[in-house]
N, C-alpha and C positions, 0 to 999 in steps of 0.2 A: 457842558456835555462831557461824560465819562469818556474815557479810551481804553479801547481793549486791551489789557497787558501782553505785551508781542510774546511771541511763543518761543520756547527756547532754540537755541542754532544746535542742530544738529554736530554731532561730531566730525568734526573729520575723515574723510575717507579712508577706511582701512582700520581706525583705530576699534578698539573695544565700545560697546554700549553703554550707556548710564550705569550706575552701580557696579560693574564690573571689570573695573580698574584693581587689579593685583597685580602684586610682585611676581613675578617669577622665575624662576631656574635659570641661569644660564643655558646656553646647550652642554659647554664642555662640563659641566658641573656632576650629571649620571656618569660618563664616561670616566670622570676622576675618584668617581668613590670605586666604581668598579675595579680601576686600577688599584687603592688603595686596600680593597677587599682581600682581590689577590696576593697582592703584597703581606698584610697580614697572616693570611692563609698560607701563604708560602714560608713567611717566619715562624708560624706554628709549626710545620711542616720538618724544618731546621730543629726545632730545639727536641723532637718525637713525639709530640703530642700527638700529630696525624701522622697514619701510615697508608700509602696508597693512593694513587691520581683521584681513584673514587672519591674519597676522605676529601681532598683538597679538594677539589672542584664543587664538591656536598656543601662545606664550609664557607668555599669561596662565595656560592649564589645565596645562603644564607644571609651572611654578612655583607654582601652589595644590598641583599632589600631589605635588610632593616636600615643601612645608611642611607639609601635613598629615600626610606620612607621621612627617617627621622628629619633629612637636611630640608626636603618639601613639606611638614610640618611644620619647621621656623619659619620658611621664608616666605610657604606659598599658601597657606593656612590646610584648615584640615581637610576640604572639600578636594584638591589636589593630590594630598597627601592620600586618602585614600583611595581616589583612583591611581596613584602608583602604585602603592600597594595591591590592587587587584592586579593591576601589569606583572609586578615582581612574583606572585602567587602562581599566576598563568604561563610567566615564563619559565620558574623555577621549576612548578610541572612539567612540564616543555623537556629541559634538559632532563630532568630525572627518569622521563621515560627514553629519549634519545639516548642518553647514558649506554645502556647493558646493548642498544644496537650497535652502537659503534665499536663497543668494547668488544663484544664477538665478531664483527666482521673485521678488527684490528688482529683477534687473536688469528682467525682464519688465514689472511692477506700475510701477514707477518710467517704462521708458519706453512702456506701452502704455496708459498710465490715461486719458489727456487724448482715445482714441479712443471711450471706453467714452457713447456719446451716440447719440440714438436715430437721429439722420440715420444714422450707419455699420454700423449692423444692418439696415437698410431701402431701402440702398441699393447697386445693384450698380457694376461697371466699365464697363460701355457705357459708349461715347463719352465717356469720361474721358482725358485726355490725361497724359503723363508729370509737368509740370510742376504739372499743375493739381491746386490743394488739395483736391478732393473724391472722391467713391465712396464703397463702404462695402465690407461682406462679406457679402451678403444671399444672393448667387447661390455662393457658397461654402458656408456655412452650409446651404443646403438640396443644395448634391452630399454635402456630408460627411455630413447625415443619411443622406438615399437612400441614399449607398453602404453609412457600416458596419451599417444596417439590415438592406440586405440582405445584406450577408456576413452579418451576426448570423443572419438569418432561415435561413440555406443552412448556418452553419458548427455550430451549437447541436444540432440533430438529429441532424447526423451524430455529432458529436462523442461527446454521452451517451449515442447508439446504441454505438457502439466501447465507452467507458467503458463501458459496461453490460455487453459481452458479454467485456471484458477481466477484471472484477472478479468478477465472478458466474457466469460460463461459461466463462472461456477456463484456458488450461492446456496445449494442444496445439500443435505445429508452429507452427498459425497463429495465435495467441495468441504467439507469440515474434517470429513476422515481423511483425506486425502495428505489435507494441511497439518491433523494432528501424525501421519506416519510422517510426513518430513518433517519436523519438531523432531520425533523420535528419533529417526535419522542421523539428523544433525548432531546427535550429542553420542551415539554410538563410539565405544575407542574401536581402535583401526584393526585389532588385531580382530575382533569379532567378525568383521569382516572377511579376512581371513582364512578365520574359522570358518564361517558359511560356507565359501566357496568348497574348502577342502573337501568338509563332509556332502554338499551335494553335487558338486564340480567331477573331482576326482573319485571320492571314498563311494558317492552312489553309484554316477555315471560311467563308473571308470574310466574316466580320461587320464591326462598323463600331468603330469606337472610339466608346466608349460611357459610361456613369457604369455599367454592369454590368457590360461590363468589370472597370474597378477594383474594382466589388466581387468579382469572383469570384478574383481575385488577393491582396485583400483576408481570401478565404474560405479560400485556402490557407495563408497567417501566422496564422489563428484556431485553423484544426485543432487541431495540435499542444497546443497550450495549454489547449484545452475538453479535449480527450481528457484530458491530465496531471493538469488538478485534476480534473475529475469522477471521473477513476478514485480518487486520492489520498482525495479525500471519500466515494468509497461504500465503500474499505477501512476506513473509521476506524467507520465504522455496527457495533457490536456483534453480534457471530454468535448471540449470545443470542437477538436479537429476529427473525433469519432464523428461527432454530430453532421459537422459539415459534410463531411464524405457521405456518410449516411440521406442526408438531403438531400445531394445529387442523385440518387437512389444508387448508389455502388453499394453491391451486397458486404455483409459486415465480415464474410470471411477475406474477399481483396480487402477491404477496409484496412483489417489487420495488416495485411500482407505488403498491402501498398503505403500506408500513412502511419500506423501504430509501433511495426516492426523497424522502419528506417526511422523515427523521429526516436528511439531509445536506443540503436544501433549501436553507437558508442559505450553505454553504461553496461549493459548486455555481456560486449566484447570483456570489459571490464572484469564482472564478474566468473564470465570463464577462464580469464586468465588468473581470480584468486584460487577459481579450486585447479586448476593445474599446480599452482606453487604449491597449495596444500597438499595434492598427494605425490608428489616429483619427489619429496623428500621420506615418503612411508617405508618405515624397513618391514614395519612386524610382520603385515599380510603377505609380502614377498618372501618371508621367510618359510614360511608354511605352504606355498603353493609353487614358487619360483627356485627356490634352494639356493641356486649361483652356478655356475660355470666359469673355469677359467679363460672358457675358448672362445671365440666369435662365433655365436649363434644369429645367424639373420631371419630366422625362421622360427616366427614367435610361436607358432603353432604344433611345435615339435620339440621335443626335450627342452632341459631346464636349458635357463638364461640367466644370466647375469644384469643389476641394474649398479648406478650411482650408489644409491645409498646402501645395499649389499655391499658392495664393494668397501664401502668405510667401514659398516660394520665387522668385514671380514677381517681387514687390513689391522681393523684398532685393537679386534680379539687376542689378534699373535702376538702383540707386545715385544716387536721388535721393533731398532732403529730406524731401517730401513720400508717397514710396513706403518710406521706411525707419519714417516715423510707422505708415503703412498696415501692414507688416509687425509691428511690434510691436504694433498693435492687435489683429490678427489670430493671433497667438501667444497674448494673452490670454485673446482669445474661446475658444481653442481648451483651454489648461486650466480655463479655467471651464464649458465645454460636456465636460469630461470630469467634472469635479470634481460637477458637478450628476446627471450618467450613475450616479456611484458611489454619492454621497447617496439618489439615487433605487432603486439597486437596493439599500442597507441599508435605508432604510426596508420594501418590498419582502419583502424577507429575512426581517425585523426582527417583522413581522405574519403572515407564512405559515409560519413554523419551528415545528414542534411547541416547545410550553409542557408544564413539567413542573403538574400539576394537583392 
């Protein structure tokens, strides 16, 4: 009588599968070419070949991924070798876009840091003269509030009104035209905006040039942007949980209100606080409707105001010593008065988004 040939033993726990016994990398072995990369990068660096951190750092990630691709091609065959290769590609992009951010908020930090002192938040430009070392950005800092507030406060309702009635109601004619003027929108430059307001704001209505003004100019760079994410964020909300509500027979407008609106809450938040960054930093249309003032204006709704970014533009026109420190101060204030906007709307976010339970 034959006997069934026993079946082979299984591996080992933990080890690799049949066939798939290869060499591989050490760990310290990417880390050493890296180091080696730089090394050579930096002795290019020495003899002139490269000039500038950019240059060196460009170099340096080059020549880490082709080392690492080349040393995982002897040791680990080709199947490894190119996926580090995609790694080094992904990372190499990675850095190359990180690059020009850091580079500008180095330059920023480096020359606006020495303004960051209580005198220059507390104090405006009245009667500050060109030459002379003082002023602050006091009366800047509170047009820039007023204003993107009230665009926030003008551009948000309308905004996730559209969003709402694009995502959940629209479908028709006007649900296409609606969708093709925000497209439009979107790609509009700032100063056009601007321009609108002047001529039918001011130049029609005869109003005054104002810090509402600019905010409502402000209101129309927001639109676009509320509309696109909140719609974006209430299509990713699961038809599941319409449905269900909808079952219980809760009409579909609480629906919204109650299940569709809090389950995207967070991404929502999200996107209003991109188009705040975007127009916290607009000079043009301020320039044309807001002017500037040296003084503290608390009264958006009556003569000109001053914002942030007026303020640099004014400060960097004069081309003086004293007005180029004032400009960089005021650039900084102005990403850190965004950076803390965005802080505070995750937090925000962060506490009011449904938790799974």
């Amino acid at each position: 009588m034959s006997v069934a040939p026993a079946p082979p033993k299984a591996p080992p726990h933990g080890s690799a599968p049949f066939g798939l016994h290869h060499r591989r990398l050490p760990r310290w072995a990417v880390p050493a070419v890296v180091v080696a990369a730089v090394a050579v990068a930096v002795a290019l660096r020495g003899t002139g070949l490269l000039s500038g951190t950019a240059q060196l750092v460009l170099v340096a990630a080059l020549l880490s991924a082709v080392g690492v691709v080349t040393v995982s091609a002897t040791v680990e065959g080709g199947r490894h070798a190119r996926n580090r290769l995609a790694t080094a590609l992904v990372g190499t992009a990675f850095l190359l876009a990180l690059l020009p951010l850091l580079s500008v908020l180095w330059e920023v930090v480096a020359n606006g840091i020495e303004k960051m002192t209580p005198y220059f938040f507390t104090r405006s430009m009245l009667n500050v003269g060109p030459l002379d070392d003082a002023g602050g950005l006091y009366h800047a800092m509170v047009g820039t509030l007023e204003q993107v507030g009230l665009a926030t406060l003008i551009a948000v309702p309308i905004g996730l009104l559209t969003a709402i009635y694009l995502a959940e109601y629209g479908g028709g004619p006007l649900a296409r035209a609606v969708t093709f003027f925000v497209d439009v929108m979107t790609g509009i430059p700032s100063i056009v905006a601007g321009l609108f307001v002047l001529s039918a704001w001011i130049l029609t209505l005869g109003m005054n040039f104002s810090g509402f003004a600019g905010a409502l100019a402000l209101t129309i760079l927001m639109l676009p942007i509320v509309v696109r994410s909140a719609e974006e964020m209430l299509r990713l909300v699961p038809n599941a949980l319409r449905e269900a509500s909808l079952a219980l027979g809760v009409p579909r407008w609480r629906t919204i209100l109650k299940v569709v609106l809090p389950t995207s809450f967070a991404g929502i938040i999200t996107g209003v606080m991109l188009a705040v960054a975007r127009v916290a930093g607009e000079t043009a249309p301020l320039l044309l409707v807001v002017f500037g003032f040296d003084a503290i204006n608390f009264n958006p709704f009556q003569g000109e105001q001053s914002a942030l970014p007026l303020m640099i533009y004014q400060e960097n026109a004069k081309g003086l010593e004293f007005s180029f420190e004032r400009a960089w101060g005021t650039a900084l204030a102005l990403i850190l008065l965004i950076m803390a906007l965005n802080l505070g709307a995750r937090i925000i976010a962060y506490f009011y988004a449904p938790k799974n339970r």
